[in-house]
C-alpha positions in Angstrom: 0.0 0.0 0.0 2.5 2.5 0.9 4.3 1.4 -2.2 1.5 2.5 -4.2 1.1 5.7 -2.1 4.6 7.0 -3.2 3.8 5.5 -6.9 1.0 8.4 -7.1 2.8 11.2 -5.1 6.3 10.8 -7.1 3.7 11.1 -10.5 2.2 14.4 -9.4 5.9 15.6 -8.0 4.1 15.8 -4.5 5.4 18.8 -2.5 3.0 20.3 0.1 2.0 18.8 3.9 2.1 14.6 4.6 0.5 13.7 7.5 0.3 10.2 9.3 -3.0 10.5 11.4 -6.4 9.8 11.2 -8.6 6.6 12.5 -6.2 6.0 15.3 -2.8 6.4 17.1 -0.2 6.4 14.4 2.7 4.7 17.0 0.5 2.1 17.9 2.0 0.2 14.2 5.1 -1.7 14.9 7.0 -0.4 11.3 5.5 2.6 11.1 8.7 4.1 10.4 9.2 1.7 7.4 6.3 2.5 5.5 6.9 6.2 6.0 10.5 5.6 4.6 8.7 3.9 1.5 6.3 6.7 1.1 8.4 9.2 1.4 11.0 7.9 -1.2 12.2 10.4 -4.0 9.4 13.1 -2.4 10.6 16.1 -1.2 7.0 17.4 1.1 7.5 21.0 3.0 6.3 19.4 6.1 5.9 15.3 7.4 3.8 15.4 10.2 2.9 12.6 12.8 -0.3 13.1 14.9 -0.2 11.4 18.6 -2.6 10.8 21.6 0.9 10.8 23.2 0.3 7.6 24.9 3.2 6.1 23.0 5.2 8.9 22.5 9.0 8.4 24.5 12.7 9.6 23.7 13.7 6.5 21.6 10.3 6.7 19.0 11.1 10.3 18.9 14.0 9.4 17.4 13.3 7.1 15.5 10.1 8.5 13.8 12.9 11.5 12.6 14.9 9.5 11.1 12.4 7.7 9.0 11.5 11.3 7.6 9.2 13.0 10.3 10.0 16.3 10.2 7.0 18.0 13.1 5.0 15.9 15.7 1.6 17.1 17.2 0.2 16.1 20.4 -3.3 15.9 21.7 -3.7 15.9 25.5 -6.8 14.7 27.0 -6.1 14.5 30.6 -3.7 17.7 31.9 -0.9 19.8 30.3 2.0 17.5 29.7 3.5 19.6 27.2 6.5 19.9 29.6 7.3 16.3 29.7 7.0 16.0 25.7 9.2 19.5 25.0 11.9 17.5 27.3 11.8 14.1 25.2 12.3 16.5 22.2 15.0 18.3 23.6 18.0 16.9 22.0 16.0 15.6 18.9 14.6 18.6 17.3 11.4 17.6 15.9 8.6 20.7 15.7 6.7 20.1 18.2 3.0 21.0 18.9 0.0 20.2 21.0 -3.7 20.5 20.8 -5.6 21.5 24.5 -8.9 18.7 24.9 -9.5 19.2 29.0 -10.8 20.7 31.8 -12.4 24.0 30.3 -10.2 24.6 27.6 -12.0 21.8 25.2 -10.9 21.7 21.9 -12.7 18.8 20.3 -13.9 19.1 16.7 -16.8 17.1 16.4 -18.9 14.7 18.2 -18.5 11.4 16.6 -21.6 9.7 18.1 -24.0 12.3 16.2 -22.1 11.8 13.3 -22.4 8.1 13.2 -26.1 8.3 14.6 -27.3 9.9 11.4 -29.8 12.5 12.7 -29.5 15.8 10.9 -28.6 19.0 11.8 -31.0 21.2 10.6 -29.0 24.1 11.7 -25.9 23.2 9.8 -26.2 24.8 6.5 -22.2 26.0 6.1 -19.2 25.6 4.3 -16.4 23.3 5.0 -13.4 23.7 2.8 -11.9 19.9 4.0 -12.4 18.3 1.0 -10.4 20.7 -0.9 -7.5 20.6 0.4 -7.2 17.3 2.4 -7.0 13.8 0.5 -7.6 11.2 3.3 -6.0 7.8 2.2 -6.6 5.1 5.3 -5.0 2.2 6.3 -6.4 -0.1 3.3 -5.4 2.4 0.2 -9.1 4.1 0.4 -9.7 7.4 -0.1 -12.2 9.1 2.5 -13.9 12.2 2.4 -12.1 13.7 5.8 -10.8 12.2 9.3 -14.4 13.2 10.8 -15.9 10.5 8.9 -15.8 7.3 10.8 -18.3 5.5 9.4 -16.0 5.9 6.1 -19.6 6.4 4.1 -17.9 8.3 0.9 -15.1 6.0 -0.7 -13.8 7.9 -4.0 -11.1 4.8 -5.0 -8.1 2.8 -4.0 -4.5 3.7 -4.7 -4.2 -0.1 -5.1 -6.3 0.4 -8.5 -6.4 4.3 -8.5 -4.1 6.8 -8.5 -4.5 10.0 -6.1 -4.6 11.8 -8.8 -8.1 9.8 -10.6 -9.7 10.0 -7.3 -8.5 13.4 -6.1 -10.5 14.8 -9.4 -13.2 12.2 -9.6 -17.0 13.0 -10.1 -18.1 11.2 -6.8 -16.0 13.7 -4.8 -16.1 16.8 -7.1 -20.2 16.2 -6.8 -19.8 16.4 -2.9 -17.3 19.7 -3.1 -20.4 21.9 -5.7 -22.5 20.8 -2.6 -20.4 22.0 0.1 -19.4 24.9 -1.9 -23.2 26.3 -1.7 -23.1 25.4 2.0 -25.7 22.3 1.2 -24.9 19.6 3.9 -27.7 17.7 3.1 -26.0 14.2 2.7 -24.5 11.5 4.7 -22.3 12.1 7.1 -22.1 15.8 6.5 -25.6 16.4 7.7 -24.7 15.2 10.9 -21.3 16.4 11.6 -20.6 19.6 13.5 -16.8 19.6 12.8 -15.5 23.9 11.6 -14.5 22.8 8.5 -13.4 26.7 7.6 -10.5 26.7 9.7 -8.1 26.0 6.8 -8.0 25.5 2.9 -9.9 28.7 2.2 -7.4 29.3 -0.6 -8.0 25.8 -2.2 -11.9 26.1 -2.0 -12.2 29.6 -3.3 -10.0 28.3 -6.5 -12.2 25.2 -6.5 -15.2 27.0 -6.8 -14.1 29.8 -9.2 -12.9 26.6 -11.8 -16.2 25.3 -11.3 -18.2 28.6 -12.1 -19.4 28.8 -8.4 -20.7 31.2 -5.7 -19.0 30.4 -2.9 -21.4 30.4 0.0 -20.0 32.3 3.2 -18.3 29.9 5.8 -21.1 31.3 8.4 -23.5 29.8 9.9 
């Protein structure tokens, strides 16, 4: 799989932001570094980015996750501010280091994932999300999701096993889903459901999207 990741990256001369997330904690694979040192073969990305629960995270994988090719780690922290502990792992291994607040009052959660998976819409949710174009989501299996917020993995646009990134990046399936979200018409599966500020980033991306396409962009209000 990771083979076939790099196949499609090297053909598009893949330069912008890799990051191994999504679905699950990253370090919990045993050769995690290997597969990022196939997928990252002959590509040259401005940023590799790993994204931990930081259950996992000590001096040693630190290290090691580096020298496969990770070039920035970001931590979530559910229980307290540990960030002191991590920034002291790092210390002599220089990786970027970054962490995301989910406790006590400061919670930072992006969506609720039972109400996604439950499938009652949200009436209310009539926005943008720019997600979709600017992220490709390729799980563990070579599919390509519509976003990390989907857990039910309801929108599958392809396989790098059979499809490049490039076919399904482009393809009808998800380009019908952008016009959609583009007009801030979240009237579909899991979408209707999912509560997730999908206007944080990737502004740039959408607004080019939907001038291509011959769109008004809808605000990214509510």
């Amino acid at each position: 799989m990771s083979k076939a990741i790099n196949k499609s990256l090297r053909e598009i001369n893949y330069s912008n932001i890799i990051s191994f997330c999504g679905f699950g904690e990253s370090l919990l694979h045993k050769h995690l570094e290997e597969h990022i040192k196939i997928i990252l073969d002959g590509i040259n990305p401005r940023q590799v980015l790993l994204i931990s629960n930081g259950d996992r995270v000590t001096p040693e994988r630190l290290k090691s996750v580096k020298e496969a090719g990770i070039t920035d780690i970001r931590i979530s922290l559910y229980d307290s501010d540990t960030s002191a502990d991590f920034i002291s792992m790092n210390k002599d291994i220089g990786l970027g280091i970054g962490f995301r607040h989910n406790y006590g009052d400061i919670l930072n959660f992006e969506v609720n994932r039972n109400e996604i998976n439950s499938k009652v819409k949200k009436d209310s949710l009539n926005r943008a999300c720019y997600i979709p174009f600017e992220i490709a989501q390729i799980d563990f299996n070579g599919e390509m999701h519509l976003c990390c917020n989907d857990w039910s993995k309801q929108n599958i646009f392809g396989n790098v096993k059979t499809n490049s990134i490039k076919e399904m990046w482009s393809s009808k399936h998800i380009n019908s889903i952008r016009d959609r979200l583009a007009q801030s018409k979240r009237d579909f599966f899991p979408c209707s459901t999912c509560d997730v500020d999908g206007c944080l980033s990737g502004k740039k991306s959408f607004d080019e999207y939907a001038q291509i396409q011959g769109l008004t962009a809808a605000s990214e209000t509510v």
